[in-house]
C-alpha positions as CSV (number, residue, x, y, z in Angstrom):
1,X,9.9,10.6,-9.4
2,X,11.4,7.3,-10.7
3,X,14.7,8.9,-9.7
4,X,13.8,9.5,-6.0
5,X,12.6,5.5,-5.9
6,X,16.2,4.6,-7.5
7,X,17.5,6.6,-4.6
8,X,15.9,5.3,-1.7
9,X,16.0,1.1,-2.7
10,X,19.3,0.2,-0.6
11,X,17.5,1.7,2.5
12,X,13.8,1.4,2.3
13,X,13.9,-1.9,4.1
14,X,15.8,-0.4,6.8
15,X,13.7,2.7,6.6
16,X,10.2,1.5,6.7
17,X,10.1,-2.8,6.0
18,X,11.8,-3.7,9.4
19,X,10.8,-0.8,11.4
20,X,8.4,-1.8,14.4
21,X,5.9,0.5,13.0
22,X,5.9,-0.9,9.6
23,X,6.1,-4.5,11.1
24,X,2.9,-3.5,12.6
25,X,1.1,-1.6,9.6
26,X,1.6,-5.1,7.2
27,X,0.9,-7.3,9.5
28,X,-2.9,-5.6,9.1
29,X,-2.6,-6.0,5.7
30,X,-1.9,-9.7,5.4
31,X,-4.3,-10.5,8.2
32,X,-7.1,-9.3,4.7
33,X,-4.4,-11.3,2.2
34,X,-5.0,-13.9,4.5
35,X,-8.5,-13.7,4.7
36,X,-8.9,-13.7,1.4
37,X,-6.2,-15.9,-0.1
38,X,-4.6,-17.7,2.8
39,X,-6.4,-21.4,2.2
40,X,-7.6,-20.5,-1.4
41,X,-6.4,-22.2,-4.4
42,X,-3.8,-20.7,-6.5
43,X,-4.8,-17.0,-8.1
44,X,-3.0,-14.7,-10.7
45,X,-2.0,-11.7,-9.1
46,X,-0.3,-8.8,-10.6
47,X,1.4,-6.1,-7.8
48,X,2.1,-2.8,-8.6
49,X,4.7,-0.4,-6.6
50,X,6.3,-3.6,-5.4
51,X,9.0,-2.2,-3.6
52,X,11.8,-4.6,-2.5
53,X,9.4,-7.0,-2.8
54,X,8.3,-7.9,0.6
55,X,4.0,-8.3,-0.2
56,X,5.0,-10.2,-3.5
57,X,6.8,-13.0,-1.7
58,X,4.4,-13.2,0.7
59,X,1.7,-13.8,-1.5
60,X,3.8,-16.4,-3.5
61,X,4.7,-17.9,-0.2
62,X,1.0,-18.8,0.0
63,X,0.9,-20.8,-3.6
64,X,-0.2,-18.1,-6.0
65,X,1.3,-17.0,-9.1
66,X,2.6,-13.6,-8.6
67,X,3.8,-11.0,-10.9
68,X,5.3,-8.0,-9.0
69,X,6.3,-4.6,-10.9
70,X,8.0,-0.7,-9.7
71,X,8.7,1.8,-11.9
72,X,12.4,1.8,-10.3
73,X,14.7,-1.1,-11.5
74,X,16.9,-0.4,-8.0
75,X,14.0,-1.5,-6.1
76,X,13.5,-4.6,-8.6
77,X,17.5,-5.5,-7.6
78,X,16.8,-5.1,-4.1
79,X,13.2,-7.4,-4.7
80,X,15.1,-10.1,-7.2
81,X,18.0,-10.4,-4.2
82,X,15.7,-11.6,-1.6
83,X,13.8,-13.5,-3.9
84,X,14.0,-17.3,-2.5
85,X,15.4,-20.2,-5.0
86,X,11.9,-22.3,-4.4
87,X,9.6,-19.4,-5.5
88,X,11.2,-18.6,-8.9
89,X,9.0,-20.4,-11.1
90,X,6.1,-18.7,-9.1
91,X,6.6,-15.1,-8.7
92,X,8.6,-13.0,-11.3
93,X,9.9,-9.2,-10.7
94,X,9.6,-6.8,-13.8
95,X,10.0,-3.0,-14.1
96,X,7.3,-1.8,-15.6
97,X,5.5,2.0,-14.9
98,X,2.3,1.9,-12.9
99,X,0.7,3.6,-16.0
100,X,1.7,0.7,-18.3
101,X,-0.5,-2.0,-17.4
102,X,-2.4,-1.8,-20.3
103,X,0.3,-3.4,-22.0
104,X,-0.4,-6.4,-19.9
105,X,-2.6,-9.2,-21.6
106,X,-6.1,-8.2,-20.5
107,X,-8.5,-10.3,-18.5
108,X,-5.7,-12.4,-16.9
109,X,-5.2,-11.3,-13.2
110,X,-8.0,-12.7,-10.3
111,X,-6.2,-9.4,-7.7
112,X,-4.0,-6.2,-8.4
113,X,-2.6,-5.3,-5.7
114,X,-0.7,-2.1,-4.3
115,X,0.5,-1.3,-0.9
116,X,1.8,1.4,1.3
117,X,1.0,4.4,-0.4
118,X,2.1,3.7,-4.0
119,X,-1.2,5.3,-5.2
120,X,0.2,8.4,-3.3
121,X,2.8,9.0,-6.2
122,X,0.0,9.6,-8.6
123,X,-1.5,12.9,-9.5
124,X,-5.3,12.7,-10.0
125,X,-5.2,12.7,-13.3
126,X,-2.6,10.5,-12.7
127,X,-4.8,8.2,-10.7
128,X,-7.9,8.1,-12.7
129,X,-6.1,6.9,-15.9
130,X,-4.5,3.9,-13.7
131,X,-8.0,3.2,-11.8
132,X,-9.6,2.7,-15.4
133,X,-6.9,0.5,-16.3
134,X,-8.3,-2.1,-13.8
135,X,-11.0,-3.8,-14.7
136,X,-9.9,-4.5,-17.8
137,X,-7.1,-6.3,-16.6
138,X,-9.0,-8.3,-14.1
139,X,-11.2,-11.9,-14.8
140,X,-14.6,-11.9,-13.8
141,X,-14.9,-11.2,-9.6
142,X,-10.9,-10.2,-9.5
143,X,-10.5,-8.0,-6.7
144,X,-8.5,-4.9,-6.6
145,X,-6.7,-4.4,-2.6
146,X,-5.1,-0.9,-2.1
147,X,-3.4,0.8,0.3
148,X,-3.1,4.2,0.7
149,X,-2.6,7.3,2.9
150,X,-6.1,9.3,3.6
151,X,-6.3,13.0,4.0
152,X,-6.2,12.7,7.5
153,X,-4.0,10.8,10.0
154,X,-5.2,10.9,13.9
155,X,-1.6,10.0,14.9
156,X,0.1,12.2,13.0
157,X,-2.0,15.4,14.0
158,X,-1.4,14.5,17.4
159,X,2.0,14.2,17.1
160,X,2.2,17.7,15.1
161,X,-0.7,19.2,17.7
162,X,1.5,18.5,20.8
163,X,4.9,20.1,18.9
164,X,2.6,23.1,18.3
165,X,3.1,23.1,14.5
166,X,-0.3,23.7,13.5
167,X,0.0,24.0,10.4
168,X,1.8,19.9,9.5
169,X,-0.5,18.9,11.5
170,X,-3.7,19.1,9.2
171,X,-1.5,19.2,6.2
172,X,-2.5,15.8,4.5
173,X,-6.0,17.6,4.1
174,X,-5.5,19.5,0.4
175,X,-6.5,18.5,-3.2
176,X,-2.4,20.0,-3.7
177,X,0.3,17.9,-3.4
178,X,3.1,18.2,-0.6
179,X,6.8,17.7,-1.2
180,X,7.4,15.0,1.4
181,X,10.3,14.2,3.2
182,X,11.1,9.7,2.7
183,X,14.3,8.7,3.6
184,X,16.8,11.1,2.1
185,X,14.6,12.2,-0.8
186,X,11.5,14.7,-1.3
187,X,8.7,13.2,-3.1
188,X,6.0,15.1,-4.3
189,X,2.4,13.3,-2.5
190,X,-1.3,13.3,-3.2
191,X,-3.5,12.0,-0.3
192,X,-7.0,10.3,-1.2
193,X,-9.9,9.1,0.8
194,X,-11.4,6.1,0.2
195,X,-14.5,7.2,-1.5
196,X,-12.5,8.5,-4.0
197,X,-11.2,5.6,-5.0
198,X,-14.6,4.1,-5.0
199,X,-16.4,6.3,-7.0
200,X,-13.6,5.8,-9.6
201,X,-14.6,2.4,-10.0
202,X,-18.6,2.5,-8.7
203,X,-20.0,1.2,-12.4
204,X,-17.2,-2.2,-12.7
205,X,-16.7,-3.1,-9.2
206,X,-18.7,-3.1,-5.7
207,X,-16.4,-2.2,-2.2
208,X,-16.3,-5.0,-0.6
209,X,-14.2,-3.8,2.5
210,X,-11.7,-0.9,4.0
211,X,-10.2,-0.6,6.8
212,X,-7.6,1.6,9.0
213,X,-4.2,1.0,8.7
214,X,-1.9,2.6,11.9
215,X,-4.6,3.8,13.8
216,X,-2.7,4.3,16.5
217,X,0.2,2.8,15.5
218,X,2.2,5.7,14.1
219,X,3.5,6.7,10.9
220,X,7.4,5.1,10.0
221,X,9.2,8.1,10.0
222,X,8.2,8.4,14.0
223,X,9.4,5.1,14.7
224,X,12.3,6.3,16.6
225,X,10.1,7.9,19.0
226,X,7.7,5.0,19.5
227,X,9.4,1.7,19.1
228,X,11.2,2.4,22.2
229,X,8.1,1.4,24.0
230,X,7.5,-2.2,23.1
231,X,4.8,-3.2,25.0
232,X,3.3,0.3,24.3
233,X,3.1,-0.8,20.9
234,X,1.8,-3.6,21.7
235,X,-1.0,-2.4,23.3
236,X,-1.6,0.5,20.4
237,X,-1.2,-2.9,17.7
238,X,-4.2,-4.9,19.7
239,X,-6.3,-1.6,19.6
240,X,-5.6,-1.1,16.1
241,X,-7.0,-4.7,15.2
242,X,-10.2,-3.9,17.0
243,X,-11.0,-1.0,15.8
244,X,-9.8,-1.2,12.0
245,X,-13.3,-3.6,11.9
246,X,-14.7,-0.4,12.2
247,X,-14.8,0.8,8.2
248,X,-14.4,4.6,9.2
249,X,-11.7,3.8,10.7
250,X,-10.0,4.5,7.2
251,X,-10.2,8.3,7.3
252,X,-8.4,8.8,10.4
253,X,-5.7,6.5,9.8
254,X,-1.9,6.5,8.7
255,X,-2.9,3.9,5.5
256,X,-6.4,2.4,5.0
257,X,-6.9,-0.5,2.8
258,X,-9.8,-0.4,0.2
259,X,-10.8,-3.9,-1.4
260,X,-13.2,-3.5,-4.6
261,X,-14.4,-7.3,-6.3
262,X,-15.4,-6.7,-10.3
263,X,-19.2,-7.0,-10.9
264,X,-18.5,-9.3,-13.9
């Protein structure tokens, strides 16, 4: 797995980060990071899966402290190289495995955040052991944002349906994982609705919002086919912000984005 991630760094940006499609997917995500921590004062924020780094300088863009981890030290390169000379005393890249935080100081974070399908990586088991990592890493009413693929993408059985390939197009519905094709690597995938996640964490921390992510808007690896059609995707963008309001929208979406606070 780590491997596959060390693999893919030089080309994820290209791949997914400045695709039309994933332009359109974060943007939905920071419109809640906005919401949320846009005008507030400065938070402690630990992200896990950071990728090349995109969400963490984002968040440190807005004035909060920002500690941003992956498993893969390629993809904390590519992160450190974009990493602007006045955020350095602000946000900090570190490899660490997604399965390590407990080796973080406890109590210290006010969000942990992960995006774009990072939870995806992790078996159940897997996933359980991270999910009850959390709270005790977060202060009183810290807030854990993730998002995730769900077991069932609208766009993507469309897409599958009309090709006639019945069987990819309901294949994000199994408790198995698939062997995914990202970039030029296979990755083995879990899917998870967001009740799941929410049940993990029902005695510490109370789901305060979730919401589709590419409801229409496609999944990346069709953004040859769609970005083509700007305005198109325009359109399919402003649909997507109304109906992502809508929390159900999270089970038939490419991503949805789950926000738990703490109790205590």
């Amino acid at each position: 797995m780590k491997q596959a991630f060390e693999d893919m760094a030089e080309s994820y940006d290209a791949a997914f980060t400045n695709t039309l499609t994933g332009r359109y997917q974060r943007a939905s995500v920071w419109q809640h990071l906005d919401h949320l921590y846009g005008k507030s004062e400065p938070k402690r924020i630990l992200e896990v899966n950071c990728g090349t780094g995109e969400d963490a300088i984002y968040l440190a863009r807005m004035g909060h402290d920002v500690l941003a981890t992956d498993v893969s030290g390629e993809m904390i390169q590519k992160a450190q190289s974009k990493l602007p000379a006045e955020l350095e005393g602000r946000l900090r890249f570190e490899k660490l495995n997604i399965l390590d935080i407990n080796t973080l100081n406890p109590q210290q974070f006010n969000l942990i955040f992960s995006d774009f399908g990072g939870l995806n990586c992790l078996s159940p088991d897997e996933l359980d052991v991270f999910l009850s990592r959390i709270p005790g890493l977060l202060k009183p009413k810290g807030r854990f944002i993730a998002v995730v693929m769900p077991k069932f993408c609208f766009m993507e059985s469309l897409y599958f349906l009309l090709k006639l390939d019945v069987k990819k197009a309901f294949r994000r519905n199994t408790n198995n994982h698939l062997n995914v094709q990202l970039i030029e690597t296979s990755l083995p995938i879990w899917y998870y609705n967001p009740k799941y996640i929410a049940q993990k964490l029902s005695d510490t921390g109370k789901r305060r919002a979730q919401k589709g992510i590419g409801i229409f808007i496609p999944p990346s690896y069709l953004d040859e086919k769609f970005s083509r059609f700007r305005l198109a995707m325009k359109a399919l963008g402003f649909i997507d912000s109304i109906l992502s309001r809508i929390s159900l929208s999270a089970y038939i979406s490419d991503h949805f984005l789950i926000d738990i606070e703490m109790k205590k």
